[in-house]
C-alpha positions in Angstrom: 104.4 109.2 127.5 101.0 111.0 127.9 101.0 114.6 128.3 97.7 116.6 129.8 95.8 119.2 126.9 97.6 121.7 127.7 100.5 120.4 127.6 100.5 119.8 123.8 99.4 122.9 123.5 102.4 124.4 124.6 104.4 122.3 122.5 102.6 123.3 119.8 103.1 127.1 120.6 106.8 126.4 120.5 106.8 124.2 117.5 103.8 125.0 115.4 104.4 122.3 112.9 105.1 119.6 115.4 102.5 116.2 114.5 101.2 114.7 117.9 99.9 111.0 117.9 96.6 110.1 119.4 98.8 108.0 122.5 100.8 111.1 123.1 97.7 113.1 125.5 94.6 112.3 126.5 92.2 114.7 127.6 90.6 115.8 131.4 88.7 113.0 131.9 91.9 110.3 131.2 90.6 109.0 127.8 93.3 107.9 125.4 93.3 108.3 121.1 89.7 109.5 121.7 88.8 111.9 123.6 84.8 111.9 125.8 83.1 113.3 123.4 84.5 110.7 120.7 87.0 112.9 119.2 90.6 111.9 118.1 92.7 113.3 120.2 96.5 114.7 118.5 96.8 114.4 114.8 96.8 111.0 113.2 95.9 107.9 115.2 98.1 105.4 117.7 95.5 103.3 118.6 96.1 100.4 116.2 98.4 99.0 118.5 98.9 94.7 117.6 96.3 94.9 115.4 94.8 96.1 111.9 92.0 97.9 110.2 90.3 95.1 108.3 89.8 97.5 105.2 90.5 101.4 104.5 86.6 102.3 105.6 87.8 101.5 109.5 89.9 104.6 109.4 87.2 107.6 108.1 89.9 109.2 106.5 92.5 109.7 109.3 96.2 109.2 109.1 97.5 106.2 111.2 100.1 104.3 112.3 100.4 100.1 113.5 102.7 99.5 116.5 103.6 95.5 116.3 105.8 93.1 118.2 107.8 90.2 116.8 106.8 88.1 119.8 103.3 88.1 120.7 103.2 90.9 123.4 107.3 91.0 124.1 108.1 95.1 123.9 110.8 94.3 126.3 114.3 92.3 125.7 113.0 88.7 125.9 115.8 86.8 126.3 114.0 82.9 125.8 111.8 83.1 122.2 111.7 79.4 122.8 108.2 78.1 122.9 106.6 81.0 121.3 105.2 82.1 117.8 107.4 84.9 117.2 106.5 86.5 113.9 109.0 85.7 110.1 110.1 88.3 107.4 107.0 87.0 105.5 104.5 87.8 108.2 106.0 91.2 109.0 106.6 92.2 105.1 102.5 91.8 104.8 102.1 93.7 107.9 104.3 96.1 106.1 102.9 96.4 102.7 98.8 95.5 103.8 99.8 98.9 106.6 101.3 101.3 103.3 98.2 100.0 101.2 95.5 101.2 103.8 98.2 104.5 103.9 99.2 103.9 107.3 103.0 103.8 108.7 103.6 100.1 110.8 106.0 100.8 113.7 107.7 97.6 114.7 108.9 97.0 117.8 112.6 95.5 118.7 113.3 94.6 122.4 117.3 95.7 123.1 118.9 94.5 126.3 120.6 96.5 129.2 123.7 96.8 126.8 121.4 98.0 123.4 121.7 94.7 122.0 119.3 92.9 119.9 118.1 89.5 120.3 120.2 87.4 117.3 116.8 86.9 115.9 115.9 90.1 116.0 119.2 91.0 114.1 118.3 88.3 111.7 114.5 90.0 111.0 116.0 93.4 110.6 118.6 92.6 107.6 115.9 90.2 105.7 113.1 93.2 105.9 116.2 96.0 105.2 117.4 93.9 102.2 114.0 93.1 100.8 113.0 97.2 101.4 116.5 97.9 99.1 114.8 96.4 96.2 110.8 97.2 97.1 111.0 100.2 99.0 109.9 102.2 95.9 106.5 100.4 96.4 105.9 101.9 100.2 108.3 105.3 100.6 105.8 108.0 99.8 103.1 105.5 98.4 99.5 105.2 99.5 96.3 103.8 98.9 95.3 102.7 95.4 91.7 102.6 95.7 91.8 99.4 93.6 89.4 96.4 93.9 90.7 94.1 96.2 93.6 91.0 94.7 93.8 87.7 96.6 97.4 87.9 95.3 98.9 90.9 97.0 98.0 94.4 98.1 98.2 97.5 95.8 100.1 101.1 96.5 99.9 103.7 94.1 102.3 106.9 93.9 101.8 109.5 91.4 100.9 107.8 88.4 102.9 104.6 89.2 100.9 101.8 90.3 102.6 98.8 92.6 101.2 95.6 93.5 103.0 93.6 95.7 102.4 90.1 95.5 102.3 87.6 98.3 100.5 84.9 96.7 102.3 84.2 92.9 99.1 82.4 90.8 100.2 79.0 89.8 99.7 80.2 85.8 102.2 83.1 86.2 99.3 85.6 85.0 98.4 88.5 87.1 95.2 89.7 86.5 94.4 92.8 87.9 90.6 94.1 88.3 89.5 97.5 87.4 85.7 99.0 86.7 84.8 98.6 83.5 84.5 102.8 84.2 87.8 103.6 85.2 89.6 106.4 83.7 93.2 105.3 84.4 94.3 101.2 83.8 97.7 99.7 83.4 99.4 100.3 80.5 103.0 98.6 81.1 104.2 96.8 83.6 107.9 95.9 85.1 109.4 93.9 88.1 111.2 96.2 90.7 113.5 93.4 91.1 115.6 93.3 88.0 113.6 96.3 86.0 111.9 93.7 83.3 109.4 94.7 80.9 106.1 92.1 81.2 103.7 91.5 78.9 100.1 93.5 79.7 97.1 92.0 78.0 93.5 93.3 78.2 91.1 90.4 79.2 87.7 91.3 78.9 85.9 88.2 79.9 82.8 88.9 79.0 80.7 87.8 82.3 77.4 89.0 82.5 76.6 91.4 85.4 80.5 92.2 86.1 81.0 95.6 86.1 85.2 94.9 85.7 87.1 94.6 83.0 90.7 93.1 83.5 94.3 93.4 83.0 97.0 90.9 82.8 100.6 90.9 83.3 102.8 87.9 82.7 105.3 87.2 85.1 108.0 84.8 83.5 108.4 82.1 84.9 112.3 82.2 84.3 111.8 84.8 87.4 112.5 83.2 90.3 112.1 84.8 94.2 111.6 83.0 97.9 110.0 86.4 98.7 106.8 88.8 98.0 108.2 90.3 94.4 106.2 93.7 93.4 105.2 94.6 89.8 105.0 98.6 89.4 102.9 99.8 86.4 102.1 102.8 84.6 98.4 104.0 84.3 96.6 106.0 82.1 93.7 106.2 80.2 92.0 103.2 78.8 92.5 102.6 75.0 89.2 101.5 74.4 85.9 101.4 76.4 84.3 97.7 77.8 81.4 98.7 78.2 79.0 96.6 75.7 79.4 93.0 74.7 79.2 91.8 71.3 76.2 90.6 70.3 75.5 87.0 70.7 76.6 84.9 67.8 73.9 81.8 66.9 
C-alpha cells in the first residue's frame, strides 16, 4: 500500500511511535523510498527488494530491510515450481545471516493459495530455516554488524560483547582463523559452537607478514563435529593480551 505525505502524518499523530517503511508513501511528485529531492522517505528503507547491498557502505547508515522470493519473481501462489530455480535452505540461510550481518531484517516471501495453503515446498523451506533458527537464532535476534574484516568462510554478527560468525564455507583444515587489526582493542578470547555448547581451542597466530596490518585468531573446530548445514561459533571479546605490533628482529 502507498499512502500520500499526509497521510503518514496522520498516522503518526495517532501513533507517535509507529515506524513507517520507505514503500509505505511516496511523496507529491509519485517517487517511491526516495523522495525528489533524494531523501528517504519513512524511517528505514524497503527498497532492497530481490536484491542485496554488496557491503555495509551501500546503506550510509540507514536501517533496512530485504524482501525475497523463493522462486525467482513468484509473490503469488505458484502452483507448477517445475522448471524453475527456486531458491534451498542453504541459499536463503546466507540471505538470512549476510542480511543480519549488514544489520538489516530479510523479509521472505511465501505464496499461500485461495485456501492459505502453502506450496509443499514451501512447507518444506519453512521447517528447515525454523529448525536451523532453534539452534542459531542467538546469532541474528537482536545482533548486528561486527565491523570485522571480511571471512571467505562465513559472515560475522556481534551482540553485546558476544561475537558470532556463522560459517558457510568449513576450511578443509578445521581451523578458523579470524582477522583483526593488529590495533584492535577487543579480540576473541574463547570460543564455543551454538550447536552443542563446546569449548574450542583459540590460538593467537601472528604470522608475521610484512606490511599486514592484522594479526589473527584461530579456533579449532573438531573434526568429531559433524553438520550438513552453516554451524556458527559465538566468541567472547575483550582486550588483547598482548600487543602485535613489532616483529622480532631478524635472526641470521
Amino acid at each position: 500500500m502507498i499512502l500520500p505525505t499526509n497521510w503518514s502524518r496522520k498516522l503518526r499523530e495517532k501513533h507517535p511511535g509507529l515506524i513507517i517503511g520507505s514503500r509505505f508513501r511516496n511523496d507529491e511528485y509519485g517517487k517511491r523510498h526516495f523522495d525528489s529531492n533524494g531523501q528517504m522517505l519513512g524511517d528505514y528503507e524497503q527498497g532492497w527488494e530481490r536484491k542485496l547491498p554488496g557491503d555495509i557502505t551501500w546503506l550510509e547508515g540507514r536501517d533496512w530491510d530485504c524482501v525475497m522470493t523463493i522462486p525467482p519473481n513468484g509473490w503469488g501462489y505458484m502452483k507448477d515450481w517445475s522448471g524453475i530455480y527456486t531458491k534451498t535452505t542453504d541459499d536463503l540461510l546466507d540471505m538470512l545471516v549476510y542480511s543480519a550481518s549488514l544489520s538489516g531484517n530479510f523479509v521472505l516471501n511465501f505464496g499461500p493459495d485461495g485456501q492459505g495453503n502453502m506450496h509443499p515446498e514451501e512447507d518444506r523451506l519453512a521447517k528447515e530455516i525454523g529448525d536451523w533458527m532453534k539452534v542459531n537464532g542467538e546469532a541474528i535476534y537482536g545482533a548486528r554488524h561486527a565491523g570485522m574484516t571480511n571471512s571467505k568462510l562465513g559472515y560475522f554478527t556481534k551482540k553485546e560483547d558476544n561475537l558470532y560468525l556463522t560459517i558457510f564455507n568449513r576450511p578443509i583444515n578445521n581451523i578458523v582463523r579470524i582477522s583483526v587489526p593488529k590495533t584492535a582493542t577487543e579480540v576473541p578470547v574463547t570460543a564455543t559452537l551454538l550447536a552443542n555448547g563446546q569449548v574450542l581451542e583459540v590460538k593467537h597466530a601472528d604470522l608475521g607478514i610484512d606490511l599486514d596490518k592484522n594479526t589473527y585468531y584461530d579456533i579449532v573446530v573438531p573434526h568429531t563435529f559433524q553438520t550438513d548445514r552453516a554451524f556458527v561459533i559465538k566468541m567472547k571479546v575483550d582486550s588483547p593480551k598482548g600487543k602485535a605490533e613489532k616483529l622480532m628482529d631478524a635472526k641470521m
